[in-house]
C-alpha positions in Angstrom: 43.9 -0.5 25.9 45.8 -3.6 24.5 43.9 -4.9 20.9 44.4 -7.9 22.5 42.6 -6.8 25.8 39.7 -5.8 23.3 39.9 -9.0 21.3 39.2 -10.9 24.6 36.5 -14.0 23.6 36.2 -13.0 19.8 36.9 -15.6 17.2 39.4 -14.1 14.7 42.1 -14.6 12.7 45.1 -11.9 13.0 47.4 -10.4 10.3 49.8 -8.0 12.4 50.8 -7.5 16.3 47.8 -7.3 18.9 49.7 -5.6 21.1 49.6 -3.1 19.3 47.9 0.2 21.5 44.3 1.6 20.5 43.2 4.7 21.9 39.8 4.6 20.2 37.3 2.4 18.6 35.1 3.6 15.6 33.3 2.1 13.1 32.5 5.5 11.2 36.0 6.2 9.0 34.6 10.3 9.6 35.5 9.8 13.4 38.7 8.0 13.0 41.6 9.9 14.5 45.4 8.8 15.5 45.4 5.4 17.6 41.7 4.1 16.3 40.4 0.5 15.9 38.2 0.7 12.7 35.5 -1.6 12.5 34.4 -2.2 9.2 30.6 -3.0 8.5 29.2 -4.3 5.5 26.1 -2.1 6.0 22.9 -2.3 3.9 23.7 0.7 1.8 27.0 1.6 2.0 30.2 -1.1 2.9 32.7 0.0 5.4 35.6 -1.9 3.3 35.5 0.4 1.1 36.6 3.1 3.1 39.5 1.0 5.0 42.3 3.1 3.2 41.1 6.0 4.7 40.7 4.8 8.0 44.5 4.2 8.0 45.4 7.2 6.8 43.4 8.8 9.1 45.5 7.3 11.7 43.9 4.0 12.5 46.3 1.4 13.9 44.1 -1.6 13.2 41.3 -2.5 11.7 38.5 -5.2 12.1 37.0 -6.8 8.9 35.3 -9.4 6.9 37.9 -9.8 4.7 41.0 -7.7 4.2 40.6 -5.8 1.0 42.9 -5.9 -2.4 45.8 -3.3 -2.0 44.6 -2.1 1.8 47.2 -0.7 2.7 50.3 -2.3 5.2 51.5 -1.0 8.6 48.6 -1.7 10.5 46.9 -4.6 11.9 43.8 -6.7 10.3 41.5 -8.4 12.7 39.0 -10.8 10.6 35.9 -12.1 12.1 33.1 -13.6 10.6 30.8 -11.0 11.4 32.2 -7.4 12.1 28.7 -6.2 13.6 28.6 -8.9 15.8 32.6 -8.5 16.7 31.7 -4.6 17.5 29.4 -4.7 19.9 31.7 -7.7 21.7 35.0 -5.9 20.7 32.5 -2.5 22.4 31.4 -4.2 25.6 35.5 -5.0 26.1 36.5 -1.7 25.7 34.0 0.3 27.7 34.8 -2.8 30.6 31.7 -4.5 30.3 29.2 -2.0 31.9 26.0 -4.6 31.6 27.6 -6.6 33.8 27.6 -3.6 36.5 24.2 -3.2 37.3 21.2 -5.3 36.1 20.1 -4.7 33.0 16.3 -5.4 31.7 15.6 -5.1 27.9 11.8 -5.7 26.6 11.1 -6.4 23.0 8.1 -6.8 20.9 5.5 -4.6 18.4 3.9 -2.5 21.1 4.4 -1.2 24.8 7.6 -1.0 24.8 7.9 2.6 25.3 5.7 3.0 28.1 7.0 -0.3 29.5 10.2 0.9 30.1 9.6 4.3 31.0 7.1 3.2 33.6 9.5 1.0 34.9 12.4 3.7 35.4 9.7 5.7 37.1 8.4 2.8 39.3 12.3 2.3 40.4 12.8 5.7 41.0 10.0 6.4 43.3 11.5 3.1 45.2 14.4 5.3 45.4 17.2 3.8 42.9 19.4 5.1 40.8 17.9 4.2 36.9 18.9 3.9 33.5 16.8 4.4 30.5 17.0 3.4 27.2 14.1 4.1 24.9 12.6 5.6 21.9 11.6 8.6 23.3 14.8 9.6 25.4 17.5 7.8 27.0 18.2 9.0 30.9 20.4 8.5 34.1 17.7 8.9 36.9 16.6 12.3 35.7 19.1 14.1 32.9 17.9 13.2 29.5 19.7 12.4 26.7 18.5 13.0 22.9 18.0 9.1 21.0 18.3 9.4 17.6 17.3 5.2 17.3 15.0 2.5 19.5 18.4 0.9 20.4 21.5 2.6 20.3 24.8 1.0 18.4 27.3 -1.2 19.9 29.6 1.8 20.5 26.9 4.4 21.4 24.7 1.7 23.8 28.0 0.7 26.4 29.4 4.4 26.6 26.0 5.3 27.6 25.7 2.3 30.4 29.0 2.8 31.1 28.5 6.9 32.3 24.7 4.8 34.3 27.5 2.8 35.7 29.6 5.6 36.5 26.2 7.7 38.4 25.6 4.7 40.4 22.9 3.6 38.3 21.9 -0.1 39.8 19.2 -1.1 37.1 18.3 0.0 33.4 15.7 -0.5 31.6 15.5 -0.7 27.9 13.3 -1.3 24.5 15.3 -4.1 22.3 14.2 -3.4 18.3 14.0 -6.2 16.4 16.3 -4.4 13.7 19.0 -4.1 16.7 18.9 -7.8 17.2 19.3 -8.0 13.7 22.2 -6.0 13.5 23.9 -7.1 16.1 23.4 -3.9 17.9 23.3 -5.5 21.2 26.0 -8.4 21.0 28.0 -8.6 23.8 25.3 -7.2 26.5 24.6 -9.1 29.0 20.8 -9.0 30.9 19.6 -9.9 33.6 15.9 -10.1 32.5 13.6 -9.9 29.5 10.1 -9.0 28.5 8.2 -10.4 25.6 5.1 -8.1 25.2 3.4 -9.3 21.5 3.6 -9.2 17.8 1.9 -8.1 15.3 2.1 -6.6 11.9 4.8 -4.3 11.6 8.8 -3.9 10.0 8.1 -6.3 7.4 10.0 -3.5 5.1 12.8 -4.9 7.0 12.2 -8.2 7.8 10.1 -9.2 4.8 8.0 -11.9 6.6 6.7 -12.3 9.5 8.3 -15.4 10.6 12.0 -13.3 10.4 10.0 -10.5 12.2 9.4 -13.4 15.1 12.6 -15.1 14.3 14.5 -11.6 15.1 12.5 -11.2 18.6 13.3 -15.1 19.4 17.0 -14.2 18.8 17.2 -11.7 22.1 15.6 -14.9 23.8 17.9 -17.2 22.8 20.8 -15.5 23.7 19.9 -14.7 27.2 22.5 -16.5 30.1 21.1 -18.9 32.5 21.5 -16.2 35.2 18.9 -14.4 34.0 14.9 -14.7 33.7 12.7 -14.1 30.8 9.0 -13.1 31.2 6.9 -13.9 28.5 2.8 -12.6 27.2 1.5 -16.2 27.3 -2.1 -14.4 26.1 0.2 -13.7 22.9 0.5 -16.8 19.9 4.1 -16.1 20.2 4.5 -15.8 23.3 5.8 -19.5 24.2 7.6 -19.5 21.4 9.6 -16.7 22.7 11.2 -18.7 25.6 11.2 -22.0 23.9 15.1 -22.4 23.8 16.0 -19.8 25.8 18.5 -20.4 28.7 17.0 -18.2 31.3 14.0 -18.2 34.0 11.2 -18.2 32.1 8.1 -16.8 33.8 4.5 -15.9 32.6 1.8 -13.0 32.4 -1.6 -12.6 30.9 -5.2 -11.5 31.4 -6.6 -14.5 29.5 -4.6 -17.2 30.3 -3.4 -17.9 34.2 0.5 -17.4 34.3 3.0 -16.6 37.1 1.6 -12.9 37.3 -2.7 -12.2 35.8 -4.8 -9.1 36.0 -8.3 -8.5 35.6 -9.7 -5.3 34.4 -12.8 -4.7 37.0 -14.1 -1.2 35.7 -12.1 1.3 33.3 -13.4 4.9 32.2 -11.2 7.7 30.4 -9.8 8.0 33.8 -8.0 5.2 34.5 -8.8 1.1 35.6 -10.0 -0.4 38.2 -7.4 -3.9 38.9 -6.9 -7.0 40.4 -3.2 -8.0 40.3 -2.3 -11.0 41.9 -5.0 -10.8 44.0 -4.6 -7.3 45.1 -6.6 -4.5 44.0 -5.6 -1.6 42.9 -6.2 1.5 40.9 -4.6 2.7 37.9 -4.5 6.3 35.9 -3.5 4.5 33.0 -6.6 3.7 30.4 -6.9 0.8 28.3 -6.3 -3.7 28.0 -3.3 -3.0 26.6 -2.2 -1.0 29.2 -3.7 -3.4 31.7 -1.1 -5.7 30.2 1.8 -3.2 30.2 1.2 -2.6 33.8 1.2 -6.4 34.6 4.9 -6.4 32.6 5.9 -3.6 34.6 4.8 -5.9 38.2 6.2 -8.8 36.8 9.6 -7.3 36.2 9.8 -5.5 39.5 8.5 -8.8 41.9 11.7 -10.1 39.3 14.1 -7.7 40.0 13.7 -7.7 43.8 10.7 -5.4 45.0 8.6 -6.9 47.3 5.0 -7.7 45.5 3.2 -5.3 48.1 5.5 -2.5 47.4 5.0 -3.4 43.4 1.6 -3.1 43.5 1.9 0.2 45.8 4.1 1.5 43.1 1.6 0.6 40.6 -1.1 3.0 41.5 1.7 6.2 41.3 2.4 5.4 37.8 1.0 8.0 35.0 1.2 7.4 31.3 4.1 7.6 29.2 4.1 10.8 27.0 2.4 10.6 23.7 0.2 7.1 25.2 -3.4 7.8 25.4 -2.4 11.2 26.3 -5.9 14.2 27.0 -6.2 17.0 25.6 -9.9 18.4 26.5 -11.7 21.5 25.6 -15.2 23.1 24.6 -16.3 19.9 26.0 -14.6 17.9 22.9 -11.9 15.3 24.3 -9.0 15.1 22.1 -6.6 11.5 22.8 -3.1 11.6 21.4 -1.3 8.3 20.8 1.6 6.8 19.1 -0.4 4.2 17.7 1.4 3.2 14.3 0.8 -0.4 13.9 -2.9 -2.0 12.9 -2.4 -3.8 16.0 -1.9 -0.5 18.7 -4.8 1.1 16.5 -7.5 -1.2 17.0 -6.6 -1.7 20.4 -6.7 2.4 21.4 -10.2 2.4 18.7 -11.3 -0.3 20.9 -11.0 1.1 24.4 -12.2 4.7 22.9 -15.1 2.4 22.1 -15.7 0.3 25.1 -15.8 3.3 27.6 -17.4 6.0 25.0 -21.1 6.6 25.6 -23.6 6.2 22.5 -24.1 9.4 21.7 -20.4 10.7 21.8 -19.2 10.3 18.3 -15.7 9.0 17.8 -13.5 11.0 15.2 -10.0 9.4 14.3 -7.3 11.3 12.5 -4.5 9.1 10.7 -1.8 8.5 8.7 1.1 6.4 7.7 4.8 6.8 7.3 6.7 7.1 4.0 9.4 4.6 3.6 8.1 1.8 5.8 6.0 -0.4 5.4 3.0 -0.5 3.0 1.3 -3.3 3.4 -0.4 -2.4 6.6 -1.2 1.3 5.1 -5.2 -0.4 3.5 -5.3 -2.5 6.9 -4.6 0.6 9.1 -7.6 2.9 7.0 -9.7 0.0 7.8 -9.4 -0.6 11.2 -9.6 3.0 11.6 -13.3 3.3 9.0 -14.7 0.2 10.7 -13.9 1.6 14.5 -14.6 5.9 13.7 -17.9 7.3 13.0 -15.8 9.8 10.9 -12.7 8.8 9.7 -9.9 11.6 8.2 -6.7 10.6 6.5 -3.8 12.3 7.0 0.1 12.7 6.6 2.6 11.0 9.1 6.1 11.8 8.2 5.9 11.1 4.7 9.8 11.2 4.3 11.0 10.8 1.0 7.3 9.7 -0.6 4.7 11.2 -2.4 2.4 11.7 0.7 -0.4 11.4 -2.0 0.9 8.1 -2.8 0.5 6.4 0.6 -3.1 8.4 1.2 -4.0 6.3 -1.9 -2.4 3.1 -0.7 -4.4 3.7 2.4 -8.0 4.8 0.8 -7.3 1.0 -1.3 -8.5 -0.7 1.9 -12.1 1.1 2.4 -14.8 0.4 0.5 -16.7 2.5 -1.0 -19.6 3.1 1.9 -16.9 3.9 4.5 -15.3 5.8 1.9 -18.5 8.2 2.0 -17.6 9.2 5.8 -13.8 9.6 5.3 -12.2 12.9 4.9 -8.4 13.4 2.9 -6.6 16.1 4.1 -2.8 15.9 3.0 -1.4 18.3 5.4 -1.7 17.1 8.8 -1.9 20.9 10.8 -5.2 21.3 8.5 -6.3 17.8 9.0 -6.2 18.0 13.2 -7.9 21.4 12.5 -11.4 20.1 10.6 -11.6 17.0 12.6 -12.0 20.0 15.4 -14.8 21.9 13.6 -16.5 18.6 12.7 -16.2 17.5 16.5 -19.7 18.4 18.1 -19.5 19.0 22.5 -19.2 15.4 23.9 -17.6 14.4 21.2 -14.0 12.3 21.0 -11.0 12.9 18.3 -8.3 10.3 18.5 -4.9 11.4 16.3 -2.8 8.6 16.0 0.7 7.9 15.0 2.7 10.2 16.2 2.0 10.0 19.6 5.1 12.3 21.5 6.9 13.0 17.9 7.6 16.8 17.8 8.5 16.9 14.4 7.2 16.0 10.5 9.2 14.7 8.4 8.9 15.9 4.6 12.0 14.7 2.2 14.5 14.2 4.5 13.8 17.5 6.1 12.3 17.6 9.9 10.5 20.2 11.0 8.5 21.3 14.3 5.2 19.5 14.6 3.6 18.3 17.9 0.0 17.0 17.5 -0.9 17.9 21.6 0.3 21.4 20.4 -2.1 21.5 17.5 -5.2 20.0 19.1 -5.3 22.5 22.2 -4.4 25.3 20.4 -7.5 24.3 17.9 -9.6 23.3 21.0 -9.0 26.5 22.7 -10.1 28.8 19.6 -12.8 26.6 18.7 -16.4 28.6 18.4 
């Protein structure tokens, strides 16, 4: 392809030929080969200027920057845009020929439900018998192959090869979590969607963000840049969620449970087995547990009714659905019910506590197992312990990929939020195999263990190193030898 071809709508300013012919685009100097556009980043820890040079010798035969170094070298041609992150995900969507615009593509973004959200979705469009993307945090798929995610969202590069090959299968919809961080980044500049789901925010990424108004500010961004062709469904039971849609260009339409919006549910009965609904005035049943999922499934309606299914067939739909791995997921045995979920934030653990709660009889104690991870954020670590003390008859704290911290460290930054009474029915067991294991043997028959926070994570990660570790694998093997 022509540099100028990929140029196409980018403001920049050009030092060299753009007819020049490029054969590749890379923003990692590593992958550059003979023929490569190399898009230099200014990243957070390391600044792709700085490894321009070898770029070129490498073979690159342009490359796209912020500024054009002292002494880069000559023979090639500079592109210079204001923002390079932004400029590769345009410079990305021109190159792989605009694959977004192929088949409709729905992102959701907010602190929790994404996951299941999306992957409920690609499972509700399936069944109706289309061929699906799916872009998440747990894997990324077209229809059924899966393909390993290292990130929530993709990059620029990584994001329109893959829609480009759900292009390619015939793929006429994908659905896909939108990070706040990838907004941020620019990760998914140049996309185009044809829809949008707000779902809620709440305490989380301010390691990133530092506050929580560029936390909201990041989510409003994926809003705001939304075309007028599409529509954008917003949580209006959420503080936020108006302020979502406020300037956006697109549809906007509505959803809640507490507030009446373009699409409202009410929870009738729930048990551990599922809910009992009323969408839009139609009943239905549903094997997924939980308010929060009562909302997630109202998304997931919304969204189809949105993207063409016919509201009967929706709600049809609806009552096939099954949790998303890792989501409130059973384990049972020796009469003791073990629930797994990914529950990371203070937000998603009070709300899985406080369905445990709602549906558990008095005499079934409730046992939670927790931790939080190294290298993120540490404010919510005393705020997580405490929703967990105040909604556990037994609490136990616990490592959750530690990374690169002193897992003792963060067990301490957590133990700072309980006083001392709840302190008196909290256990601290560092390694997280032997911490799954006594909230087992502390579990009397009828009893309930949540373990949160890892949810469908099959791995521990312990100074940079990851190594197998499945918390459903731990509690039924422990379950199942349990005297």
């Amino acid at each position: 392809m022509k540099l100028k071809d990929i140029l196409k709508g980018i403001e920049c300013r050009l030092q060299g030929p753009a007819e020049v012919e490029v054969k590749d685009l890379q923003f990692d100097s590593r992958k550059v080969t003979a023929g490569t556009l190399f898009v230099a980043q200014v990243g957070t820890k390391v600044d792709g200027h700085d490894f321009i040079a070898r770029a070129v010798a490498s073979g690159a035969v342009a490359v796209l920057c912020q500024r054009i170094p002292e002494g880069a070298p000559d023979g090639v041609t500079y592109v210079v845009v204001d923002n390079s992150d932004r400029a590769l995900g345009e410079a990305a969507a021109n190159y792989y020929g605009h694959p977004s615009r192929q088949l409709k593509l729905v992102g959701i973004t907010g602190t929790n439900g994404k996951t299941t959200t999306v992957t409920l979705l690609h499972r509700m469009f399936r069944l109706a018998g289309n061929h699906v993307g799916l872009i998440s945090t747990i894997v990324n798929k077209i229809d059924e192959e899966e393909i390993p995610t290292g990130h929530t969202t993709p990059d620029a590069l990584e994001l329109n090869g893959l829609l480009g090959r759900m292009v390619q299968a015939g793929c006429g919809f994908c659905f896909m979590e939108v990070s706040s961080h990838s907004v941020v980044q620019q990760r998914i500049a140049g996309l185009e969607f044809s829809g949008a789901i707000f779902s809620n925010i709440t305490h989380d990424h301010l390691d990133f963000h530092k506050t929580m108004a560029n936390y909201i500010a990041a989510k409003k961004g994926f809003f705001d840049a939304l075309p007028p062709s599409a529509w954008a469904l917003t949580n209006v039971d959420d503080r936020n969620g108006r302020v979502m849609v406020q300037n956006t260009r697109a549809e906007v339409h509505t959803y809640g449970l507490n507030h009446l919006g373009d699409f409202h549910c009410r929870v009738l009965e729930e048990g551990f087995e599922g809910m009992h609904l009323n969408v839009n005035g139609n009943e239905l049943w549903s094997r997924l547990v939980g308010r929060f999922n009562a909302y997630n499934l109202l998304a997931i309606y919304g969204a189809a009714v949105l993207s063409g299914i016919e509201p009967a067939e929706a709600v049809r739909l609806l009552t096939l659905l099954e949790p998303a791995p890792g989501r409130f997921q059973y384990v049972s045995g020796k009469g003791i019910t073990a629930i797994v979920d990914y529950a990371h934030t203070p937000d998603a653990l009070e709300n899985v506590i406080g369905t445990i709660n709602d549906i558990r009889r008095k005499n079934q104690q409730l046992i939670t197992v927790v931790g939080c991870g190294g290298d993120r954020d540490k404010t919510k670590r005393p705020e997580m312990a405490q929703i967990a003390s105040k909604g556990s008859d037994k609490l136990v704290l616990t490592s959750d990929n530690p990374r690169s911290e002193n897992p003792e460290s963060i067990l301490d930054d957590m133990e700072a939020g309980l006083s001392p009474e709840q302190l008196c029915h909290t256990v601290r067991i560092t390694d997280r195999r032997q911490a799954i294991r006594t909230a087992c043997m502390m579990a009397r028959e009828g009893d309930i263990i949540l373990i949160a926070g890892k949810g469908h994570e099959k791995y521990q990660e312990v100074n940079g190193v990851r190594s197998h570790f499945d918390d459903v694998e731990e509690v039924e093997r422990e379950l199942r030898v349990k005297s």
